[in-house]
C-alpha positions in Angstrom: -15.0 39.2 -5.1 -12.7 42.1 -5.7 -13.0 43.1 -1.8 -12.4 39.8 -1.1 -9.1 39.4 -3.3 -6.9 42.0 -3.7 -5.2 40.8 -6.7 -8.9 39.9 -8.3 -7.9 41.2 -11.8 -7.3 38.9 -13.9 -4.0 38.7 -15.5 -3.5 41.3 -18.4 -4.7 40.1 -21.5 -6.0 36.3 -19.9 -9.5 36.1 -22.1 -7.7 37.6 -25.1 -4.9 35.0 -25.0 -7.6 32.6 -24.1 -9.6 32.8 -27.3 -6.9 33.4 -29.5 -3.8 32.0 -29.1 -2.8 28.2 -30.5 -5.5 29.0 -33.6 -3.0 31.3 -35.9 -4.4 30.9 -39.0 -1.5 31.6 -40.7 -0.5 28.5 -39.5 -1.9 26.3 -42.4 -2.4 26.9 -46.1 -6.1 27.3 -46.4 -6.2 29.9 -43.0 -9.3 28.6 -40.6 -10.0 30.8 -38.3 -11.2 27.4 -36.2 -8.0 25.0 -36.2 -8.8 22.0 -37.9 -9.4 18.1 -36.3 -5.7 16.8 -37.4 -7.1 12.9 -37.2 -4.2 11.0 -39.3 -1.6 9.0 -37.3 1.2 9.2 -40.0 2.5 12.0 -42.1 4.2 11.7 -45.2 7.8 12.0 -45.5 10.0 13.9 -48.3 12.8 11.5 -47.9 13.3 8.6 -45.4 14.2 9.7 -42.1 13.4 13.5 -42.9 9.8 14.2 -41.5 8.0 17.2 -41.8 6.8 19.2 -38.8 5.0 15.9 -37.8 6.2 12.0 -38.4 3.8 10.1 -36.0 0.3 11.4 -33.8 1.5 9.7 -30.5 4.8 12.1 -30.9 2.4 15.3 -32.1 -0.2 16.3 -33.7 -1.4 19.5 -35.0 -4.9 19.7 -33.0 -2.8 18.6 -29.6 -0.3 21.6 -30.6 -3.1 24.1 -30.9 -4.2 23.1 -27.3 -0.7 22.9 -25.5 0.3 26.1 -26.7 -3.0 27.9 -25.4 -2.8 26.6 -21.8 0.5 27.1 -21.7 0.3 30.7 -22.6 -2.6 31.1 -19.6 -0.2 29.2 -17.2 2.7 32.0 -18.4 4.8 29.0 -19.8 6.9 28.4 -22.7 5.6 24.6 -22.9 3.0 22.7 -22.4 2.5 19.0 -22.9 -1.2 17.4 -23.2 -2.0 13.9 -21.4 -5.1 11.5 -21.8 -6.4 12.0 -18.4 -4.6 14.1 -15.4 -3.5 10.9 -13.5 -1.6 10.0 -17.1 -0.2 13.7 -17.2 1.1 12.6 -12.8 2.6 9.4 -14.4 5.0 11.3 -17.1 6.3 13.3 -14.3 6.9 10.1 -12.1 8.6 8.8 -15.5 11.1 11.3 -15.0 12.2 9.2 -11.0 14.2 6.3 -10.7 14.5 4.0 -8.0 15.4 4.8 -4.8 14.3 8.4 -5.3 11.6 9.9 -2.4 8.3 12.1 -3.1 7.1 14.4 -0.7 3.4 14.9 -1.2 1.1 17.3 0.8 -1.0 14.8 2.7 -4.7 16.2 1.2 -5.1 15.5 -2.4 -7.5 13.9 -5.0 -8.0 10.3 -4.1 -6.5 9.3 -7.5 -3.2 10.6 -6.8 -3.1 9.2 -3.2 -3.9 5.7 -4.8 -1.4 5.9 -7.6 1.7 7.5 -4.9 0.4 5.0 -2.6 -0.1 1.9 -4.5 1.5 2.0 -7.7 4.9 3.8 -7.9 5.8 2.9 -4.2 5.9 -0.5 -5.7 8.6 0.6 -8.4 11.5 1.5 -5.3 10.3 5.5 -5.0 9.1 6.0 -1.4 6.1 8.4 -0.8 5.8 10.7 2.5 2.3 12.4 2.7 3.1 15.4 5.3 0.5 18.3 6.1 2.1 21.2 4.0 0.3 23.9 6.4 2.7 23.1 9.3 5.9 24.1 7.6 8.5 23.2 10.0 7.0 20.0 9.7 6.8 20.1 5.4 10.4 21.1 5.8 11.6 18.2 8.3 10.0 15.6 5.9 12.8 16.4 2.8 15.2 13.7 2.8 18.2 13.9 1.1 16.8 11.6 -1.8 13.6 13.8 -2.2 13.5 13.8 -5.8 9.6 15.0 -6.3 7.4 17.6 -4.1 4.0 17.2 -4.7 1.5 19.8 -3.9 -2.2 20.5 -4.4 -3.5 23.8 -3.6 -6.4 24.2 -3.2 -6.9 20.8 -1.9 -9.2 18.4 -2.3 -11.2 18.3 -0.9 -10.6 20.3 2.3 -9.9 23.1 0.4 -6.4 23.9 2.3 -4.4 26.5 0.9 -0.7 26.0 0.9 1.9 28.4 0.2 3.7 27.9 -2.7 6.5 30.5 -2.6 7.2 29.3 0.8 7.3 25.9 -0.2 9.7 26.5 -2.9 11.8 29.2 -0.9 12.4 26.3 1.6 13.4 23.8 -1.6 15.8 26.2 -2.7 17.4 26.7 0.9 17.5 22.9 1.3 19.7 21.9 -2.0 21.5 25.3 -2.3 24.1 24.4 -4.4 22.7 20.9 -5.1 20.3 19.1 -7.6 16.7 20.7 -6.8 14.0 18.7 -6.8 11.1 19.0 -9.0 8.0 21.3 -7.2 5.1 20.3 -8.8 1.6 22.0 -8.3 -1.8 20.6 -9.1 -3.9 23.5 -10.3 -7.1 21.8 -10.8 -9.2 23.7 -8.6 -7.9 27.1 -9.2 -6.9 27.1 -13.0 -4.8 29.4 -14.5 -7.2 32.0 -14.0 -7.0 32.6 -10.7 -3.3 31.5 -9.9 -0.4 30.7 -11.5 1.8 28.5 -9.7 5.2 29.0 -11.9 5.2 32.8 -11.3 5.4 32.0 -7.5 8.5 29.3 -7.9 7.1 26.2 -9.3 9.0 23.7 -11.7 5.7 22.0 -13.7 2.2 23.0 -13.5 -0.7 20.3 -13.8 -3.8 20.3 -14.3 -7.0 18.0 -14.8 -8.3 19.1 -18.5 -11.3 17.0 -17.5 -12.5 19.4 -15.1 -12.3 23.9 -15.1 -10.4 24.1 -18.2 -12.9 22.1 -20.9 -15.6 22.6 -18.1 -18.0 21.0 -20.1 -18.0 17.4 -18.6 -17.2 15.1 -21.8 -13.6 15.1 -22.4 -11.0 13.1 -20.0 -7.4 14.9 -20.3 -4.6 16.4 -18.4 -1.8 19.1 -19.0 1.7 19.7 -17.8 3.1 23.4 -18.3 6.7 24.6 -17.8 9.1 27.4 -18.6 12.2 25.2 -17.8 13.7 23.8 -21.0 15.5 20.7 -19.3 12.2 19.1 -17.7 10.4 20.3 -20.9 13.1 18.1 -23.2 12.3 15.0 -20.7 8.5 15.4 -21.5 8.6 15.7 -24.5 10.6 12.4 -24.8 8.2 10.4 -22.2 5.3 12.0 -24.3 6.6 9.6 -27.0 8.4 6.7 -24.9 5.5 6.8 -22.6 2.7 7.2 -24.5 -0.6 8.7 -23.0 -1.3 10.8 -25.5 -5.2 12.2 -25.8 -7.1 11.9 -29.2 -7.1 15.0 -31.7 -10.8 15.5 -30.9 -10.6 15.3 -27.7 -7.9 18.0 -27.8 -10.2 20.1 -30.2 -13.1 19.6 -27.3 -10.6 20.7 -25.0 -9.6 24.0 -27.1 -12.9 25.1 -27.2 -13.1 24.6 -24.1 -10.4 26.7 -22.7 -11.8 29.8 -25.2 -14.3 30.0 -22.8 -12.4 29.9 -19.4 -12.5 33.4 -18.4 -16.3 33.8 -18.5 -16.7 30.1 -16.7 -14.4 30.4 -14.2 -16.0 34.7 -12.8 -19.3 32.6 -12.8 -18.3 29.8 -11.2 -16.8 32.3 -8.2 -19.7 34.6 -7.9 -21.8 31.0 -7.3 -19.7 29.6 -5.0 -19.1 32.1 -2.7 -22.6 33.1 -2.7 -23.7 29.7 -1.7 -20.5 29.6 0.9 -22.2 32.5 3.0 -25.3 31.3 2.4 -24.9 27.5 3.8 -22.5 29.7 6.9 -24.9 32.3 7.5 -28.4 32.0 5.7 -32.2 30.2 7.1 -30.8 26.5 6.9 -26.9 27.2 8.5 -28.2 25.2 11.3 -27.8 22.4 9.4 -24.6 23.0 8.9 -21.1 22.6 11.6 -18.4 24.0 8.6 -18.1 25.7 5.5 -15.3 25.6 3.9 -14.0 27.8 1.1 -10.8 29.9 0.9 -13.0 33.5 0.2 -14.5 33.2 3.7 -12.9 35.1 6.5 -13.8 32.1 8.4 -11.4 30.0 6.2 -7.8 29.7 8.3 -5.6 30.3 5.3 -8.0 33.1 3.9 -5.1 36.0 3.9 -3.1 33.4 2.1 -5.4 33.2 -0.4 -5.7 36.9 -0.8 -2.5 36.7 -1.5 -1.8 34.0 -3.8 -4.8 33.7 -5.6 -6.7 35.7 -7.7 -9.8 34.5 -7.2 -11.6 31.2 -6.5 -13.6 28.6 -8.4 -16.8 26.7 -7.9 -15.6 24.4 -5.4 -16.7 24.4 -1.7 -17.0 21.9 1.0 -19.0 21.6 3.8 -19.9 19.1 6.9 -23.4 18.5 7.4 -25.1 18.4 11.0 -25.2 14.2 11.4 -23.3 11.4 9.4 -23.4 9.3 6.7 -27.3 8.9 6.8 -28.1 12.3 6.6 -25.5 13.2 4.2 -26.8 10.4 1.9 -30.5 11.7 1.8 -29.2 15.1 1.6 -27.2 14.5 -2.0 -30.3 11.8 -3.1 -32.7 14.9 -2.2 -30.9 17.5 -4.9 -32.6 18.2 -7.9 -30.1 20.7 -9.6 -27.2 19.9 -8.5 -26.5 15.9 -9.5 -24.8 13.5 -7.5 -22.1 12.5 -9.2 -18.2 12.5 -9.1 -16.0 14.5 -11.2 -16.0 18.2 -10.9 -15.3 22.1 -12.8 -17.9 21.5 -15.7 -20.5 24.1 -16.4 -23.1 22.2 -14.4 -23.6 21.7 -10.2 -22.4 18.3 -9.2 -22.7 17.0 -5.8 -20.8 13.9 -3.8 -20.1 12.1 -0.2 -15.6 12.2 -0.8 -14.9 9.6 1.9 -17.2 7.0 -0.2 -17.0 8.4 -3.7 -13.5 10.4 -4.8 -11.6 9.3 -1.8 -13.0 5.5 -0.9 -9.5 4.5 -1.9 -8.0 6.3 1.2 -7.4 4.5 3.5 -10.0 5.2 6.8 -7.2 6.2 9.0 -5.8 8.7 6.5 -9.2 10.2 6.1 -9.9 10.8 9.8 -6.6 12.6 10.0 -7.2 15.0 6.9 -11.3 15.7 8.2 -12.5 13.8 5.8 -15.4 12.3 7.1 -18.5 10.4 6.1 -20.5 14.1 6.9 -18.2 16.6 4.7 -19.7 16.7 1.3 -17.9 18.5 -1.4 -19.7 21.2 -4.3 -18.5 21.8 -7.2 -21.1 24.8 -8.4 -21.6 25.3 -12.0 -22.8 28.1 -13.8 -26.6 28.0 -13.2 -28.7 30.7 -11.3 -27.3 31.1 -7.7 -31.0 31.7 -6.5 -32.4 28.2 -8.2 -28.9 26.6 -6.8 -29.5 28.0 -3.3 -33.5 27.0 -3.3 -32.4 23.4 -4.3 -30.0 23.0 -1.8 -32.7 24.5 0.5 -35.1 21.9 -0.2 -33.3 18.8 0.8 -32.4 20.2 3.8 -35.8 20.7 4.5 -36.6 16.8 3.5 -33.7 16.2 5.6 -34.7 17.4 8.7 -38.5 17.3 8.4 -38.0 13.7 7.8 -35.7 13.2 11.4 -38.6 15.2 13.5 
C-alpha cells in the first residue's frame, strides 16, 4: 500500500505504544506484566470521604484505566474515556447539549447513529441536520448559529466517503472566530487510530466502536472517546459517573488485549481488502459487478484525499452487485468464508445487505439519496488468506449467475 499512500508509515512508535503502554507494572505492588481483572465495585476508604485512587467501579476502575490510557496514547491524546458500547460512548457526548442546541451530522453514517440523532435526542429539543459533508459550500451553509455538535464519520458507512477533516474544522474555526466553537467530533471506526488520527488534523473528541478494529476479535461490545482538550475531558469524566455506561472490567481486559494486537490486524486487514477491491473491479467475475468502492482505488472520487489524510485503509469495502435484492440475497446465502452477519473489524470476513441489515432503520428516502440500495453489499475482510477469500467470493458469483441462465 505504500505506493498507494504516501503517508503509509505508521506513526512512530504505534505497535510499541500499542503493546505496552496502560500495563506499567510498576503500577501495583506485586508488578504483573499482564494488568490484572480489577472486578470489585467498591474500594475501601482510610477515612470517610477520603478515597484512594478508586471509591466506586462505575466512576473507575483499574482494568478500564489500563485500556483508556492505551487508546488514548494511539489516538495521540491525553484522555481517553471507555463506554459500554459505541452508541453509549455517542450519548455522553450528546450529554454534554442542552435544549435548543443544533447537530450537524454528515448525512452517511452507521444506521445506529442516524436512528439515535434521528429518533431519540431530536425528541429532547436538539435539532439534527444530516448534510453531505463532500459538498462543502453546502456543509458550511448548514451551521446555524445554535450548532452546538458537528458530527462526522470518515470513512463512512457504508459508502465509504472520505471527508476532509481539516477542512471541516478550518471552516468551524472561520465560522465562530471569536465565539464559542462547537464540538467536531469524528467517528473513527473504520480507520482506527492506525491509519488516521482525527485530533492531529483539528478534531475536538475522537470515537470509536471498541466492538469492532480495535478488540477485533468479535466478543466484546464497547466504545471509546479520546481528547487532548482538558475542558470537554472534565465534562466526561463527570457524565462517565452521572451518566453511567460504563463497560465491565473484563470486558475492558478483552478489549486491552485486543488493542496489543492492532498494528499486525489492521496491515492485514489492508493488504486483504485492497486485494479483493481490484479484484471484484478488475478480475474474471468484475462483470458481475457495477461499483467498487474503497478509498485505495484510483477509481474512488476522494482517493487523493485519502492519500492525504489517511495512512492506510482497513478491511472494509463496498460494492453494488449487477441486479437487486434477489441476487444480492443468494449472493451473501452462497458465501462460505465470509459469514453473513452484521457487525464488522474482527479478525474474521463478515458479509451483509446495509439497506436491510445495519441501515433498515433509515428511512427509504434517505437511503436512495446516500446510494444505499438493496444491491450495495458491504465487506468487512478479516484476516484469512486473500486467495481462499477471493475463491469464495468467486463461487457464489458463479451460483449466482449460473443459476439466472
Amino acid at each position: 500500500m505504500s505506493g498507494q499512500f504516501p503517508n503509509s508509515s505508521h506513526f512512530p512508535g504505534f505497535g510499541t505504544h500499542a503493546a505496552h503502554h496502560g500495563s506499567d507494572p510498576d503500577t501495583w505492588d506485586f508488578k504483573p506484566i499482564v494488568p490484572p481483572i480489577s472486578l470489585s465495585t467498591t474500594f475501601k476508604q482510610s477515612a470517610p470521604g477520603v478515597p484512594p485512587k478508586y471509591d466506586y467501579s462505575r466512576a473507575g476502575n483499574p482494568t478500564r484505566t489500563a485500556f483508556e490510557e492505551c487508546v488514548a496514547k494511539l489516538e495521540g491524546a491525553t484522555e481517553g474515556f471507555a463506554a459500554s458500547s459505541g452508541l453509549a460512548a455517542t450519548m455522553l457526548i450528546v450529554n454534554m447539549l442542552k435544549s435548543g442546541d443544533h447537530i450537524l451530522v454528515c448525512d452517511d453514517v452507521y444506521g445506529g447513529t442516524n436512528r439515535y440523532f434521528n429518533r431519540v435526542v431530536a425528541n429532547f429539543g436538539i435539532s439534527v441536520s444530516m448534510v453531505d459533508p463532500i459538498d462543502l459550500t453546502k456543509f458550511e451553509g448548514a451551521i446555524q448559529d445554535n450548532t452546538a455538535l458537528v458530527w462526522l464519520e470518515t470513512p463512512t458507512n457504508p459508502t465509504l466517503k472520505i471527508i476532509d477533516i481539516v477542512a471541516v474544522c478550518e471552516m468551524v474555526n472561520r465560522r465562530f472566530e471569536g465565539k464559542k466553537k462547537p464540538i467536531v467530533v469524528v467517528d473513527n471506526t473504520f480507520a482506527t487510530p492506525y491509519f488516521q488520527r482525527p485530533l492531529e488534523l483539528g478534531a475536538s473528541l475522537v470515537l470509536s466502536s471498541v466492538t469492532k478494529y480495535i478488540n477485533g476479535h468479535t466478543d466484546v461490545c464497547m466504545g471509546v472517546i479520546c481528547t487532548n482538550d482538558t475542558e470537554l475531558a472534565e465534562k466526561l469524566r463527570f457524565l462517565q459517573l452521572a451518566v453511567g455506561p460504563a463497560p465491565s472490567p473484563f470486558d475492558c481486559y478483552l478489549a486491552l488485549r485486543g488493542a496489543r494486537t492492532l498494528h499486525l490486524r489492521m496491515r492485514q486487514h489492508e493488504t486483504n481488502s485492497i486485494t479483493i477491491a481490484k479484484w471484484l473491479e478488475t478480475g474474471e467475475k468484475s462483470g458481475f459487478v457495477k461499483k467498487v468502492i474503497h478509498p485505495g482505488l484510483p477509481s474512488h472520487p476522494q482517493h487523493e484525499l485519502a492519500k492525504r489524510q489517511m495512512k492506510g485503509f482497513s478491511g472494509m469495502l463496498s460494492f453494488v452487485i449487477d441486479g437487486g435484492i434477489a441476487e444480492a440475497t443468494l449472493f451473501l446465502q452462497s458465501l462460505k468464508i465470509f459469514a453473513l452477519a452484521e457487525s464488522l473489524g474482527g479478525y474474521e470476513s463478515l458479509a451483509e445487505l446495509p439497506s436491510v441489515m445495519t441501515h433498515a432503520s433509515v428511512p427509504a428516502e434517505q437511503r436512495e439519496l446516500i446510494g444505499i440500495s438493496d444491491s450495495l453489499i458491504r465487506l468487512s475482510v478479516g484476516i484469512e488468506e486473500p486467495e481462499d477469500l477471493i475463491a469464495d467470493l468467486s463461487q457464489a458469483f458463479e451460483i449466482v449467475y449460473n443459476k439466472k441462465k
